[in-house]
C-alpha positions as CSV (number, residue, x, y, z in Angstrom):
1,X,73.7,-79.6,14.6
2,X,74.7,-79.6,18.1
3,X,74.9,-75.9,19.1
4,X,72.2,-74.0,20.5
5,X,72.6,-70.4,20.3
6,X,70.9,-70.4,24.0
7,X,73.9,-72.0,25.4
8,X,76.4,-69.2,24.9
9,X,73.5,-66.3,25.2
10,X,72.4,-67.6,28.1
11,X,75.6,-68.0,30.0
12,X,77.0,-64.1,28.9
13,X,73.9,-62.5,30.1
14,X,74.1,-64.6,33.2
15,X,77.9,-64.1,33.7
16,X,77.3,-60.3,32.9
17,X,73.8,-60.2,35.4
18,X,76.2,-61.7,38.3
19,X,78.7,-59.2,37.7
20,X,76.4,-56.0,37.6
21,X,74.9,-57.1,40.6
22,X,77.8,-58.0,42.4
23,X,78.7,-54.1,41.3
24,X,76.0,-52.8,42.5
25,X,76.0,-54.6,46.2
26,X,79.6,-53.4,46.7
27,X,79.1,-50.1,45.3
28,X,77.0,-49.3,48.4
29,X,74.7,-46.2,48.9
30,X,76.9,-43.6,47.0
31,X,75.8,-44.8,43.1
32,X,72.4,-45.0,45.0
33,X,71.9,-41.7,46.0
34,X,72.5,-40.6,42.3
35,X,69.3,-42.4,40.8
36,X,67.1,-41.5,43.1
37,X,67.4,-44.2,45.6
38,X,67.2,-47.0,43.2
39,X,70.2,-49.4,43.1
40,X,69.7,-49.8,39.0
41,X,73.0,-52.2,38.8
42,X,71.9,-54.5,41.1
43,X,68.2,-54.2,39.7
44,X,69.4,-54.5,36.3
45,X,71.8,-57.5,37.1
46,X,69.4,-59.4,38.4
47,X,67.2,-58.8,35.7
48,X,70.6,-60.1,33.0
49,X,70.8,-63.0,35.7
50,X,67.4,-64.1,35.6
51,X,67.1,-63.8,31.7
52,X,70.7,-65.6,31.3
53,X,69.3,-68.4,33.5
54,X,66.1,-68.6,31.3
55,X,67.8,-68.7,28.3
56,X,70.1,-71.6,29.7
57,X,67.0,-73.3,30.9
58,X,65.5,-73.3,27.8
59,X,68.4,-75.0,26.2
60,X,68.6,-77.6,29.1
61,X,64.8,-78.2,27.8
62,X,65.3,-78.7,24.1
63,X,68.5,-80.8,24.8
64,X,66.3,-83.4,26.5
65,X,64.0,-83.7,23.7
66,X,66.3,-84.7,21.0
């Protein structure tokens, strides 16, 4: 078979990461100030991002094996 499942896993949480933390960049200080400083959709959509780019990595990897 030719489908990974990383492929189309990897690329929503990394579409969804980018979006979050674009969110949370333009939403400024005001969602800020509500959690208790912390930025959480910029942290969080970095953390999508970086776990949607693994998961695309991965599948990069296992495509070059075969």
């Amino acid at each position: 078979m030719g489908l990974d499942i990383r492929v189309p896993i990897g690329a929503l949480f990394s579409l969804l990461g980018v979006l979050l933390a674009a969110y949370g960049l333009a939403g400024g200080h005001a969602l800020a100030n509500r959690s208790l400083g912390i930025n959480i959709d910029l942290w969080w959509g970095l953390v999508l991002a970086v776990f949607g780019a693994a998961m695309l990595l991965l599948a990069w990897r296992a495509r070059g094996r075969h």
